[in-house]
C-alpha positions as CSV (number, residue, x, y, z in Angstrom):
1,X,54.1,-68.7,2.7
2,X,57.6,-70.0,3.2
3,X,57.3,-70.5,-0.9
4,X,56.8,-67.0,-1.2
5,X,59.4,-65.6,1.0
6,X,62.0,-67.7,-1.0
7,X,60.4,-66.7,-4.1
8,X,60.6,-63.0,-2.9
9,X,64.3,-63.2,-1.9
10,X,65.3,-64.8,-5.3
11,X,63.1,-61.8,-7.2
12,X,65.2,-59.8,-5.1
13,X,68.3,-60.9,-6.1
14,X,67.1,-60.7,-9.9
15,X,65.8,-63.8,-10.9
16,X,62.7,-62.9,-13.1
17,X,61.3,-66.4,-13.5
18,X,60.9,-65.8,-9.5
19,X,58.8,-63.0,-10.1
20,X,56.6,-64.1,-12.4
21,X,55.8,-66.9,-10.5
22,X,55.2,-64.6,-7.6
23,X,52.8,-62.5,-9.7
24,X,51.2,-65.6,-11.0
25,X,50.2,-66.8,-8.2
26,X,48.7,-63.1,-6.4
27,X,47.2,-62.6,-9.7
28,X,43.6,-64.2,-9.0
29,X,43.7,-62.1,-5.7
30,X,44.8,-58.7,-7.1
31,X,42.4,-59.4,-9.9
32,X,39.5,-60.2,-7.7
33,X,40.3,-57.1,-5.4
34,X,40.7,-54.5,-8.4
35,X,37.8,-55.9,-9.5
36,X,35.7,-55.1,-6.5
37,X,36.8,-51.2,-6.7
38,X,37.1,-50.5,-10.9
39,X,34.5,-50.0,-12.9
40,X,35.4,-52.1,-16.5
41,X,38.0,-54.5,-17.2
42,X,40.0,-52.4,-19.0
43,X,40.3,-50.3,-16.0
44,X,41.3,-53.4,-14.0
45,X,43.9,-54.6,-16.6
46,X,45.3,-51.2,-16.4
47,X,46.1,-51.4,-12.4
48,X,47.1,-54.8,-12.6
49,X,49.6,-53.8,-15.0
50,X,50.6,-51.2,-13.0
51,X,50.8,-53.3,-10.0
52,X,53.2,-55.2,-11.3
53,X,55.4,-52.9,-13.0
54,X,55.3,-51.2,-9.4
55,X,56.2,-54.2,-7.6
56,X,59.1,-54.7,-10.1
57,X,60.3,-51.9,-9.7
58,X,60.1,-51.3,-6.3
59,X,60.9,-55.0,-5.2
60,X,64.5,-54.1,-3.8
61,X,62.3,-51.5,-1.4
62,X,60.4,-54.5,0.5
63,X,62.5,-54.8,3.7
64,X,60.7,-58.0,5.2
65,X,60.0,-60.7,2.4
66,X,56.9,-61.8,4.0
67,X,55.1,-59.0,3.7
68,X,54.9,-59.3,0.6
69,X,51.4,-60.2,0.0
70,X,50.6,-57.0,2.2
71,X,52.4,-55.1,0.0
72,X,51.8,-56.1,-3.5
73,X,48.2,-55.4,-1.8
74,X,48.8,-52.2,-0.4
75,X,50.1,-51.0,-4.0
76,X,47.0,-52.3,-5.8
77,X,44.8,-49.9,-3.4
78,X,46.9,-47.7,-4.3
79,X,46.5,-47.9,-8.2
80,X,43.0,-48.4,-7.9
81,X,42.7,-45.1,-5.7
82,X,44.7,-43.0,-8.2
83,X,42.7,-44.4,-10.9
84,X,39.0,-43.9,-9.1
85,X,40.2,-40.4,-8.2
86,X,40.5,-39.8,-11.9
87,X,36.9,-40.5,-12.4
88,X,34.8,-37.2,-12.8
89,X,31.7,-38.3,-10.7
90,X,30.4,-41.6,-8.6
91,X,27.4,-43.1,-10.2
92,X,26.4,-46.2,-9.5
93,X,25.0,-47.3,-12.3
94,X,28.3,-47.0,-14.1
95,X,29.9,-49.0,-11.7
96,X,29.1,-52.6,-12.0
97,X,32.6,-53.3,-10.3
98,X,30.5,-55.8,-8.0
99,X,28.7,-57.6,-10.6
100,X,29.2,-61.4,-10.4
101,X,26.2,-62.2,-12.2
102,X,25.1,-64.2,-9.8
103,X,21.8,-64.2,-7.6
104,X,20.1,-60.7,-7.0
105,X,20.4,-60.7,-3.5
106,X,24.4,-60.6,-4.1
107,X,24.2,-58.1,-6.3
108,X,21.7,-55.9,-4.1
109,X,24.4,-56.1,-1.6
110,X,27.3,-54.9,-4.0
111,X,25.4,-51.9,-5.1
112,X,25.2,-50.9,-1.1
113,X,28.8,-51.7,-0.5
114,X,29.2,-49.6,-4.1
115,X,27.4,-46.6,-1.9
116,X,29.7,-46.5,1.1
117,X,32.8,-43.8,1.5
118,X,36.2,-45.4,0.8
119,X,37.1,-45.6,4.3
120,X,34.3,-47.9,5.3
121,X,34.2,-50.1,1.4
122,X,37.7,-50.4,1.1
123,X,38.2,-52.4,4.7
124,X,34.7,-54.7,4.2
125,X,35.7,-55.5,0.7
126,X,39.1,-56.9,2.1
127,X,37.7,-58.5,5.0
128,X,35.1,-60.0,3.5
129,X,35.7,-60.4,0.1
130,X,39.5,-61.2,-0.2
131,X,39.5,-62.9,3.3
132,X,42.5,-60.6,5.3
133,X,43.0,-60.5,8.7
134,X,42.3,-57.1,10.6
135,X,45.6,-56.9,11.5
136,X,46.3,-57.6,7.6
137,X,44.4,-55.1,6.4
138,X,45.7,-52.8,9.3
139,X,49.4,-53.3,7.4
140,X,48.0,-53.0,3.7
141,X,46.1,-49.6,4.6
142,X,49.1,-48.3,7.1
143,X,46.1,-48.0,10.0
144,X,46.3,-49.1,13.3
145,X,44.3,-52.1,13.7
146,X,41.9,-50.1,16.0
147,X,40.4,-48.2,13.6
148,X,40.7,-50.8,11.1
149,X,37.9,-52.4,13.5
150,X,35.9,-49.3,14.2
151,X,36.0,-48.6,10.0
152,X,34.8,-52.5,9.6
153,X,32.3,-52.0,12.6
154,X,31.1,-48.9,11.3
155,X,30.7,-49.8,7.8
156,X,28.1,-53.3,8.9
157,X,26.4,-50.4,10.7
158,X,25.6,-48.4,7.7
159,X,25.2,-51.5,5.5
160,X,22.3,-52.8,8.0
161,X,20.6,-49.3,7.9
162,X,21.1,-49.1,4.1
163,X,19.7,-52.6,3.8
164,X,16.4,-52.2,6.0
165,X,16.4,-48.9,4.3
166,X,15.8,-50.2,1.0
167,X,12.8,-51.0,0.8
168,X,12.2,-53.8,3.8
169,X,15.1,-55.9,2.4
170,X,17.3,-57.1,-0.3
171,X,15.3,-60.0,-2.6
């Protein structure tokens, strides 16, 4: 962490090797969260590009240098969001965002995350998927951490119903 916020306030000042290395090293994490909202990889290539170009751009903007894993986070929601609202209609079955190709049980449980609004995915994925904090998550989504835990509450809720719903069980 103190790495980062030296790497931040070197990227900052313009060195470009700085901000590589910064983007290298979020890059398995922005990856791994685009890939939990997009649809292909092409699609996730796309926001990661934008992501960066973003955070390049807008580097000078980040007042407190570490926040900066919030933020580079907060813009990749963002991409993501502008790119899922281009998307005509939600079908699942075009959407194999989840897939890990691992056991079916996982992958039972993707496509029910897959089936939840936004405001209930978009919390559990980063809670349980890219490990943040409520109060993390709280600062990426700009929510007060209340209803960051009422969203992450209420999501389980509709995931447990979802799962005894269907069919006695995931297997």
């Amino acid at each position: 962490m103190a790495n980062d916020v030296f790497l931040v306030k070197k990227a900052q000042k313009g060195d470009q090797e700085a901000f590589i290395q910064l983007v290298k090293e979020y890059e398995p994490v922005l990856y791994n969260m685009a890939r939990r909202f997009l649809k292909n990889e092409q699609d996730i290539a796309d926001v990661l590009q934008e992501t960066v170009i973003t955070a390049y751009q807008k580097l000078n903007q980040l007042k407190n240098p570490k926040y900066f894993n919030t933020w580079i986070c907060r813009i990749m929601i963002n991409q993501c969001k502008k790119l899922m609202s281009l998307e005509p209609s939600f079908d699942i079955e075009d959407y194999p965002f989840l897939v890990d190709n691992q056991e079916t049980e996982h992958l039972a449980m993707n496509d029910l995350l897959a089936g939840l609004k936004p405001i209930y995915r978009i919390p559990l994925v980063l809670y349980y998927y890219n490990g943040f904090s409520v109060k993390e998550i709280s600062e990426i989504l700009t929510e007060p951490t209340g209803t960051i835990k009422s969203r992450l509450a209420r999501g389980r809720v509709l995931l447990q119903k979802e799962y005894i719903g269907s069919e006695g069980g995931l297997v």
